[in-house]
VOKE-802736 format. One line per 5 residues: number of its first residue (from 1); for each residue x, z, y of C-alpha. Coordinates in Angstrom, 1 decimal. Each point is the difference from the previous one (the first is absolute). Last residue first. Layout:
<nodes>
NUM = X Z Y ~ ...
</nodes>
This chain:
<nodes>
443 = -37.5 11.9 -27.6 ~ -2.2 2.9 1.3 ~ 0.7 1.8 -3.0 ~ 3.2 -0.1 0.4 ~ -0.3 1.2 3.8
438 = -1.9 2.8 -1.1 ~ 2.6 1.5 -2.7 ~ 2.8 -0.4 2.5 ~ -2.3 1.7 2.3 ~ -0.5 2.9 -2.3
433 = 4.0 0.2 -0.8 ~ 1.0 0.4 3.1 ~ -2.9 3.1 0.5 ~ 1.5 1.5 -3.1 ~ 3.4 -0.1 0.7
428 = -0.5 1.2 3.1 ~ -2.4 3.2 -0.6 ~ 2.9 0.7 -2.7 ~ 2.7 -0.2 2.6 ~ -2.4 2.2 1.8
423 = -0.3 2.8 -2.8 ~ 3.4 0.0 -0.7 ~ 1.0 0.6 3.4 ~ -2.3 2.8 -0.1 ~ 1.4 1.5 -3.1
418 = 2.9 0.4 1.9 ~ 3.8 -1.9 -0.1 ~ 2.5 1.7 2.2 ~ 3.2 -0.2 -2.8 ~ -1.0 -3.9 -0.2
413 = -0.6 -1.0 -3.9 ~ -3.0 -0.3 -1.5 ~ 0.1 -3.7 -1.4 ~ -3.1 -2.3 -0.1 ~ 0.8 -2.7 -2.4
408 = -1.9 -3.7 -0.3 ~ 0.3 -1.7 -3.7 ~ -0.2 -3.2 -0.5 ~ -0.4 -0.2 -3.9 ~ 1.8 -2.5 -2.8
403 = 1.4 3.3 -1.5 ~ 0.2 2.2 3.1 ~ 1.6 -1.8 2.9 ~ 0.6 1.8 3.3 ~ -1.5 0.5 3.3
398 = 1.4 1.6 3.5 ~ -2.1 2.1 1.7 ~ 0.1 0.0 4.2 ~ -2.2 1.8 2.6 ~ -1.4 -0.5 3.4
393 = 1.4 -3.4 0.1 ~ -2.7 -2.3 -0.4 ~ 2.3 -2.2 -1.4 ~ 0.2 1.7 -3.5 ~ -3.1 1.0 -0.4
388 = -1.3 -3.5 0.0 ~ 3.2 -1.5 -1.9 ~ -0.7 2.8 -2.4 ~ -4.2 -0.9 -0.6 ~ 1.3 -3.9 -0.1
383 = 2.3 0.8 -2.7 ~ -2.8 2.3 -2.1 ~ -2.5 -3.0 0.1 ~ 2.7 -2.4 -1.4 ~ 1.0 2.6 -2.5
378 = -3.6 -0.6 -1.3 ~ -2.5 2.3 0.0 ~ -0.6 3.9 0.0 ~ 1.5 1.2 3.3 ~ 3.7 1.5 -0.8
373 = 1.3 3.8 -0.4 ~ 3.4 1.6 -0.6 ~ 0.4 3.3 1.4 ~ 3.3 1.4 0.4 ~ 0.8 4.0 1.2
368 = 0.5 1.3 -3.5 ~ -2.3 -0.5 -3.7 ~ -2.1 -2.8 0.7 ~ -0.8 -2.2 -3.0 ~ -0.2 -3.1 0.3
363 = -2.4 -2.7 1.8 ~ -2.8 1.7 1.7 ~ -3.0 -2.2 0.9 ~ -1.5 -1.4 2.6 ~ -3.8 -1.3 1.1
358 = -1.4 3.1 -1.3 ~ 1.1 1.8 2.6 ~ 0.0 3.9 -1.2 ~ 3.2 -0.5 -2.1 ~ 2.2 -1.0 3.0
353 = -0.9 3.2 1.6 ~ 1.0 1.8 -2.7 ~ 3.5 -1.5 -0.2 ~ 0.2 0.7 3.6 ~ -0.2 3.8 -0.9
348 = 1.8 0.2 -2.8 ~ 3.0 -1.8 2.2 ~ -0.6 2.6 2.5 ~ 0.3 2.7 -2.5 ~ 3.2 -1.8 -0.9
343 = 1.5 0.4 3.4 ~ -1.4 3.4 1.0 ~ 2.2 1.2 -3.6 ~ 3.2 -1.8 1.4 ~ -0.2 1.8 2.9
338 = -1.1 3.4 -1.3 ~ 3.3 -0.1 -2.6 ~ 2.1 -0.7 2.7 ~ -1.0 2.7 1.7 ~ 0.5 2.4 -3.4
333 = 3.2 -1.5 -0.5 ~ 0.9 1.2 4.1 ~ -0.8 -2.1 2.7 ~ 2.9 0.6 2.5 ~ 2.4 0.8 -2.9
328 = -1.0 -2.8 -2.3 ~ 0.4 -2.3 3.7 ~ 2.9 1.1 0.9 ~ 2.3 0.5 -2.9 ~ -1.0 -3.5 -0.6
323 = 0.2 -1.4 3.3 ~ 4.0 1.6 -1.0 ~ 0.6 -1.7 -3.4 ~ -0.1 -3.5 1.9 ~ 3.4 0.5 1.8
318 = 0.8 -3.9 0.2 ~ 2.0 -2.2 -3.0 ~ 3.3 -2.0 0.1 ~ 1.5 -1.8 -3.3 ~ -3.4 -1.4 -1.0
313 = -1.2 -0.9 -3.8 ~ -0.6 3.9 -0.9 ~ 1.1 2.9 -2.1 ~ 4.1 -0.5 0.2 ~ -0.7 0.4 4.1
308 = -1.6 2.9 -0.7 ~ 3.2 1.9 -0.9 ~ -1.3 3.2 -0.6 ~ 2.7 2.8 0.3 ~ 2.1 3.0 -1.8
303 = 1.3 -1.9 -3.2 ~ 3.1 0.8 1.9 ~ 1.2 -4.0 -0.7 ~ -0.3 -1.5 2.9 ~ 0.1 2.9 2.7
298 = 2.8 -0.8 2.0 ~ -1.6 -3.2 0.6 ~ 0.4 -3.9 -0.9 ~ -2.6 -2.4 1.6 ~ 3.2 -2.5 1.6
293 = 2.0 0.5 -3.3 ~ -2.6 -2.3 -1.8 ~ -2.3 2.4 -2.3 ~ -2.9 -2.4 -1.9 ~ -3.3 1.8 -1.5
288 = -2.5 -1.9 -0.5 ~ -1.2 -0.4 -4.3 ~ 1.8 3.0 -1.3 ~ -1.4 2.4 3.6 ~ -3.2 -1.6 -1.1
283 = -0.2 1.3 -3.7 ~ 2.8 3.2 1.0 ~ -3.2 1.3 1.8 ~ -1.7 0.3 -3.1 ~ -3.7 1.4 -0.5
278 = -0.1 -2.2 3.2 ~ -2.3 0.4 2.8 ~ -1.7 -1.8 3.3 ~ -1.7 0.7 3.3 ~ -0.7 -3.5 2.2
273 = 0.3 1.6 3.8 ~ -0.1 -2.7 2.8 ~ -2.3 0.8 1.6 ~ -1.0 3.3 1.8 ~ -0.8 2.7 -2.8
268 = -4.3 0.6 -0.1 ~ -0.2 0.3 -4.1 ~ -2.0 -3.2 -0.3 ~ 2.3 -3.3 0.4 ~ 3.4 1.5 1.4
263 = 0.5 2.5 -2.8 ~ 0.1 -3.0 -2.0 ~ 0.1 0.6 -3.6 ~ 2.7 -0.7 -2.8 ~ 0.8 1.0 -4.0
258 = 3.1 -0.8 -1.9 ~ 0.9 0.6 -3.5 ~ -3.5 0.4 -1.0 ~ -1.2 2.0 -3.2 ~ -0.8 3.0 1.8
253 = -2.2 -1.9 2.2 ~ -2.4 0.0 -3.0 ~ -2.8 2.0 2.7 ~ 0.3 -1.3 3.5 ~ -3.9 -0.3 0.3
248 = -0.1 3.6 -1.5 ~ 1.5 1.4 3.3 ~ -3.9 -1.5 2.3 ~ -1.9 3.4 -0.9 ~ 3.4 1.9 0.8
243 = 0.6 -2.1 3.8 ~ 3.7 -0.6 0.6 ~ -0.7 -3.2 -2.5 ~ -2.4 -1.7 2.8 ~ 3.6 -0.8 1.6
238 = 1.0 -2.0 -2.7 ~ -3.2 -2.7 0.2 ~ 2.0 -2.2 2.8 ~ 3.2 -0.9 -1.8 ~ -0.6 1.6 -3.6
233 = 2.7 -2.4 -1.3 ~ 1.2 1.4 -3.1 ~ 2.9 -1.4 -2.1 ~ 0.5 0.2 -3.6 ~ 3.8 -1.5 -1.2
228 = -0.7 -1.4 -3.7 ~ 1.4 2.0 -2.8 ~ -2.5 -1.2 -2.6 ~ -1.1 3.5 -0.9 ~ 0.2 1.5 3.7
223 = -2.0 -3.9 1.3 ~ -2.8 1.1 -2.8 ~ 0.0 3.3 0.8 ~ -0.7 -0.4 3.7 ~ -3.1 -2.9 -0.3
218 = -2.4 2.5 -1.4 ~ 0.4 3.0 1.8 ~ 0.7 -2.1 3.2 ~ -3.3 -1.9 -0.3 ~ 0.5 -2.3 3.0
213 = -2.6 1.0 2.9 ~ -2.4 -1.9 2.3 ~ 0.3 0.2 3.9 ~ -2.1 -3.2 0.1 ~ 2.4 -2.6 1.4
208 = 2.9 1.8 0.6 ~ 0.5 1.7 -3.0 ~ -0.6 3.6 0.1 ~ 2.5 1.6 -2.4 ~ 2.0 -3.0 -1.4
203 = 2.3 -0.3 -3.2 ~ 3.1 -2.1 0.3 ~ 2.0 -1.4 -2.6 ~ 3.5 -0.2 -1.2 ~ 2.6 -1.0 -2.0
198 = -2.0 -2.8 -3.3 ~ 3.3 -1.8 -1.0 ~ -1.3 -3.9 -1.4 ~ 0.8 -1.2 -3.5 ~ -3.4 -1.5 -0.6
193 = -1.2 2.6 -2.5 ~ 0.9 2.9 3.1 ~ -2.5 -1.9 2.2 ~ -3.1 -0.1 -2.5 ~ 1.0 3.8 -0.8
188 = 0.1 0.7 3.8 ~ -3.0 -2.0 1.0 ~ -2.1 1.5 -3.0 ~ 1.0 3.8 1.0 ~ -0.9 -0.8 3.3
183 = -3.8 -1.0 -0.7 ~ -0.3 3.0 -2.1 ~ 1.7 2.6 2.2 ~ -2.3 -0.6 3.0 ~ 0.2 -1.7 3.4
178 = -3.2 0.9 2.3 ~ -2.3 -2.0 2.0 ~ -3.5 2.0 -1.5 ~ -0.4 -2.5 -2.4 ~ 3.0 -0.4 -1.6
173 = 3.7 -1.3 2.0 ~ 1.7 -3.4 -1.7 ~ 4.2 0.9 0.6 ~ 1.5 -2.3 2.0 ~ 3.2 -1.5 -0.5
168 = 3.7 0.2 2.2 ~ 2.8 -1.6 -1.0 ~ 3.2 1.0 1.5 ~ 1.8 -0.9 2.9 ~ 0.1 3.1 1.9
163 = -1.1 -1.4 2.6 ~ -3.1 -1.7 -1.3 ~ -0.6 3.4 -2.3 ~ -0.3 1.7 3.1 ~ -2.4 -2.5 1.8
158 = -2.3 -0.1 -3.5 ~ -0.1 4.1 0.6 ~ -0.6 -0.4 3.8 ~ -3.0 -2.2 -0.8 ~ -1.7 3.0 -0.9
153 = -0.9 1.1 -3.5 ~ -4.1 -1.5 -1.6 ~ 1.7 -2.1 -2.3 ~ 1.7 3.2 -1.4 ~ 3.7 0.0 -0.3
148 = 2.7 -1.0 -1.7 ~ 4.0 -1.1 0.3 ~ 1.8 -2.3 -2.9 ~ 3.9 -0.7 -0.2 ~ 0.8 -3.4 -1.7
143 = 1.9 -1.5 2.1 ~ 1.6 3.1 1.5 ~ 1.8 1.0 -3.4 ~ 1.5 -3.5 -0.4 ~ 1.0 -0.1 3.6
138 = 1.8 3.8 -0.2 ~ 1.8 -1.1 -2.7 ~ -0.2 1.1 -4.1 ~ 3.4 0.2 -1.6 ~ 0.5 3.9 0.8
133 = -3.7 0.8 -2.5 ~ -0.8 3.6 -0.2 ~ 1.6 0.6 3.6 ~ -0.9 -3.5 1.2 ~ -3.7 1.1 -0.9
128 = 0.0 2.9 1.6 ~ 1.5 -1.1 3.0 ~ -2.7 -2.2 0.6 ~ -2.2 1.8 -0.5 ~ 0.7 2.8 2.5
123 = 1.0 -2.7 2.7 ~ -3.6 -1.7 -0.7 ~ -1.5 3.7 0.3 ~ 1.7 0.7 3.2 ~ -0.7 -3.3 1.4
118 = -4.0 0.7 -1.1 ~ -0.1 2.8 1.7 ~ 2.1 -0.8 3.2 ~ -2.9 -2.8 0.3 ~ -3.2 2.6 -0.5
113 = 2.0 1.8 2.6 ~ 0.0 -2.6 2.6 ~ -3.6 -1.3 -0.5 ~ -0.8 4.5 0.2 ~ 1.2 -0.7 3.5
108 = 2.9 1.2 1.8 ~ 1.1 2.8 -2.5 ~ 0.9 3.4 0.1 ~ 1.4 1.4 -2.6 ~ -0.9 2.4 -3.0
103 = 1.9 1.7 -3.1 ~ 1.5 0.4 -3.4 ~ 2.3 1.5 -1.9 ~ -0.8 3.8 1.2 ~ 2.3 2.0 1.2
98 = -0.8 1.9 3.0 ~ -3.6 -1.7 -0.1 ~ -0.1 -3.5 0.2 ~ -3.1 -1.1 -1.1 ~ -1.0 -2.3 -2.3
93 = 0.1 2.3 -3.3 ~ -2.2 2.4 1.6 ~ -2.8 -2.0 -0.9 ~ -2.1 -0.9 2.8 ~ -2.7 2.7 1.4
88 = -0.4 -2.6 3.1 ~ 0.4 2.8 2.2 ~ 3.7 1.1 -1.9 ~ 0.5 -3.6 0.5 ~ -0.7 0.4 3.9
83 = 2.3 2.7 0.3 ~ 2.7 -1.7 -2.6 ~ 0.3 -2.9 2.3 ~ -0.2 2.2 3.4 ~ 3.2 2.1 -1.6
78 = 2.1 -3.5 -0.9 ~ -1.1 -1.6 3.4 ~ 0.9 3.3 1.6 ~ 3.8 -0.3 -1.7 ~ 0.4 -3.3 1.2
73 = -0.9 0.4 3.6 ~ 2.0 3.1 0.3 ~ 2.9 -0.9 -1.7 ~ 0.8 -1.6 3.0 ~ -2.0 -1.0 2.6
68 = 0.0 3.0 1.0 ~ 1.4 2.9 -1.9 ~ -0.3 2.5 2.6 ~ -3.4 -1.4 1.6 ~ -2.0 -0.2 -2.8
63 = -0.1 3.7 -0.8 ~ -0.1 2.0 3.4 ~ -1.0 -2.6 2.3 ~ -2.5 -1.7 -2.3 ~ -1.2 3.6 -0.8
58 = -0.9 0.6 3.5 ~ -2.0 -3.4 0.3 ~ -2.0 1.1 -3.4 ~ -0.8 3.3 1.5 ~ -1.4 -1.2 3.0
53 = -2.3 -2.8 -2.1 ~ -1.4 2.6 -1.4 ~ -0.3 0.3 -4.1 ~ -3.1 -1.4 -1.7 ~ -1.2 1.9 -3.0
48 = 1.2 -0.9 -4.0 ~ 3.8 0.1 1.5 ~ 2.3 -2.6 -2.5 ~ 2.0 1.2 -2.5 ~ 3.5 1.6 -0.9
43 = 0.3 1.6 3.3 ~ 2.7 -1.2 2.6 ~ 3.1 1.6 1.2 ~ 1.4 0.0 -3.8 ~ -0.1 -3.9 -0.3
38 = 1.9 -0.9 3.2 ~ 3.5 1.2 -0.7 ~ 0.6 -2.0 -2.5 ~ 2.3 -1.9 1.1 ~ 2.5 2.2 2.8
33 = -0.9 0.5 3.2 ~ 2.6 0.1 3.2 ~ -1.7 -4.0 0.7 ~ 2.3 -2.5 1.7 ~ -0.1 -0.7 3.6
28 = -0.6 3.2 1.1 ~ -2.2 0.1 2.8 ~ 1.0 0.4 3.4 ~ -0.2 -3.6 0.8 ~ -3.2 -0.5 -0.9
23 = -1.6 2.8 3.3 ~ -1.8 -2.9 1.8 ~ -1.0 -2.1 -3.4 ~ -1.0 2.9 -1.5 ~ -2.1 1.7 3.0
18 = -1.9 -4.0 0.4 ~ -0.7 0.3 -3.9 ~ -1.7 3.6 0.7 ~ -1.6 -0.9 3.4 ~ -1.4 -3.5 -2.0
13 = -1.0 2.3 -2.5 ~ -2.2 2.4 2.4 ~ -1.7 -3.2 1.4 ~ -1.7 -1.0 -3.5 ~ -0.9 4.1 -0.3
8 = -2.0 -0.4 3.0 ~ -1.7 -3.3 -0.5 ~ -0.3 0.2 -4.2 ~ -1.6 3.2 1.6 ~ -2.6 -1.2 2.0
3 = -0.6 -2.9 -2.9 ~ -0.9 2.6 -2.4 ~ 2.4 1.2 -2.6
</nodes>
């Protein structure tokens, strides 16, 4: 959608809200539609070509409309979640089918469900244990419960374990920034020998700093053999996952009991949109799910509804599911697909730049839209390079630490990115870093 038509089509829902508000009072209050009812007026996966924009207005009449806001807004989240797992290819044991035990929801960021993860699988444990053993308490059992994950996972996992009040400890990653079975195996055993609980630990898909990967084929079986709660946080790298030659990156999800992307990072959905599934639902439903006489409804117990409010830390929540149904409709898989393809070409493409000035070099492995890359030198050299970049405005990277290295990152990530722009951020970065060079050497 160009900006001529963001324009026309911008001013054409503010005639539709400004028609609802004027004609509200003949509506029903209450919806005529029973739960349900959504399901069979949509197909069972997303369009692979873009849809019009017309006929995704007429269908918000005809089949959002009636069962606004509710069950329409739940039962669309629970459709849109198993759309875009059926596009990730994920087992079908985390979607929620007609029957199925498991199931997605809508998260506000993927900090938020990596916490609801790790609650679920404390709660889980915990009861556990006080089932095989009634004496134990809650405090005896917290004490000396043990959450993993690689040194290389995002400060949201050490946040999560913070507030769940457990200790958290970090898994050494190889060469390539990745957690493997070897080094976890020895943290568990040496844990285990010391009387401590090993619950839960997070894999990453794309870590933050370098977009590396967690071997999920070899970490999985060792958390399903030591009954240890498996979450996935593929926050940013997820969306790549739509894309066949990028599916085997998720590979060993099968072993997870949870697994989360962002929509909102790299698959074009408005913030905030944080993606996330259960094998279980009854897992976080076990852990949340409170009913004071105030929430009550004449549908408690049908067994007919989703009560997201039992799947998250917030009581109220917005309409997300519907940018969704927007946006994979407007776009289609296969548009989707082309986006995040462009994006990693582009990637390639700066990548190869980078490896024509001898002056830099690349630092790991580029595999999506992230390009880590630093002048060869001393972090020192690399700091003053990013503080130059940095405050001239025209385009902004922001570093991390690799080993003991200062490390600058160049992230492909805007939905109007060109090869152009990627050509003069690199004719910037290069000319910056030429009289940063001279003015060393004139010291």
């Amino acid at each position: 959608m160009n900006a001529h038509e963001f324009r026309r089509r911008g001013k054409e829902m503010v005639d539709y809200v400004a028609d609802y508000l004027e004609g509200v009072e003949g509506r029903q209050v209450y919806p005529d539609v029973e739960p349900g009812y959504l399901r069979p007026l949509l197909p069972t996966a997303a369009p692979q070509e873009p849809e019009t924009f017309e006929d995704i207005i007429k269908d918000v009449e005809k089949i959002i409309m009636p069962g606004a806001a509710s069950p329409a807004c739940t039962e669309l989240e629970t459709v849109m979640m198993d759309w875009l797992g059926k596009m990730l290819r994920l087992p079908a044991v985390f979607l929620a089918g007609e029957a199925g035990e498991g199931g997605g929801v809508i998260q506000g960021s993927a900090s938020e469900a990596t916490l609801v993860a790790l609650l679920a699988a404390r709660t889980k444990v915990t009861r556990c244990l006080q089932a095989a053993s009634p004496g134990l308490t809650q405090a005896t059992i917290m004490e000396k419960l043990v959450a993993y994950a690689s040194d290389q996972a995002h400060s949201s996992v050490e946040r999560a374990g913070l507030i769940g009040g457990v200790k958290l400890k970090a898994i050494p990653s190889d060469g390539k920034f990745a957690m493997r079975a070897s080094a976890l195996q020895e943290a568990l055993e040496r844990d285990k020998a010391e009387g401590l609980i090993p619950f839960f630990v997070v894999a990453t898909l794309g870590t933050t700093s370098c977009c590396s990967f967690d071997n999920l084929l070899e970490v999985g079986p060792i958390c399903c053999e030591e009954d240890v709660w498996l979450h996935v946080d593929a926050a940013y790298a997820g969306s790549a996952f739509i894309c066949p030659e990028f599916r085997h990156l998720l590979n060993g999800v099968e072993y997870a009991d949870s697994f989360n992307f962002n929509p909102h990072k790299w698959l074009l959905v408005n913030f905030d949109c944080s993606a996330m599934w259960v094998k279980k639902r009854t897992d976080l439903t076990g852990a949340f799910k409170l009913d004071p006489v105030y929430l009550k409804h004449s549908h408690q117990d049908s067994g007919l509804i989703t009560d997201y409010r039992h799947w998250q830390l917030p009581l109220g929540r917005r309409f997300r599911s519907l940018k969704m149904w927007f946006v994979f409709r407007m776009y289609g898989v296969k548009g989707l697909q082309t986006y995040i393809r462009k994006h990693v070409q582009l990637s390639h493409e700066f990548e190869a730049l980078v490896h024509q000035d001898p002056r830099f070099e690349v630092c790991a492995e580029v595999t999506l839209g992230l390009v880590c890359f630093r002048l060869k030198g001393s972090n020192k050299l690399n700091e003053a390079l990013l503080e130059r970049i940095n405050s001239a405005k025209k385009i902004h990277l922001v570093p991390c630490h690799l080993r003991d290295q200062f490390v600058l990152r160049f992230a492909i990530c805007s939905r109007t990115v060109e090869s152009a722009h990627v050509q003069l951020a690199w004719e910037h970065i290069r000319g910056l870093a030429t009289d940063l060079l001279g003015a060393q050497k004139e010291e």
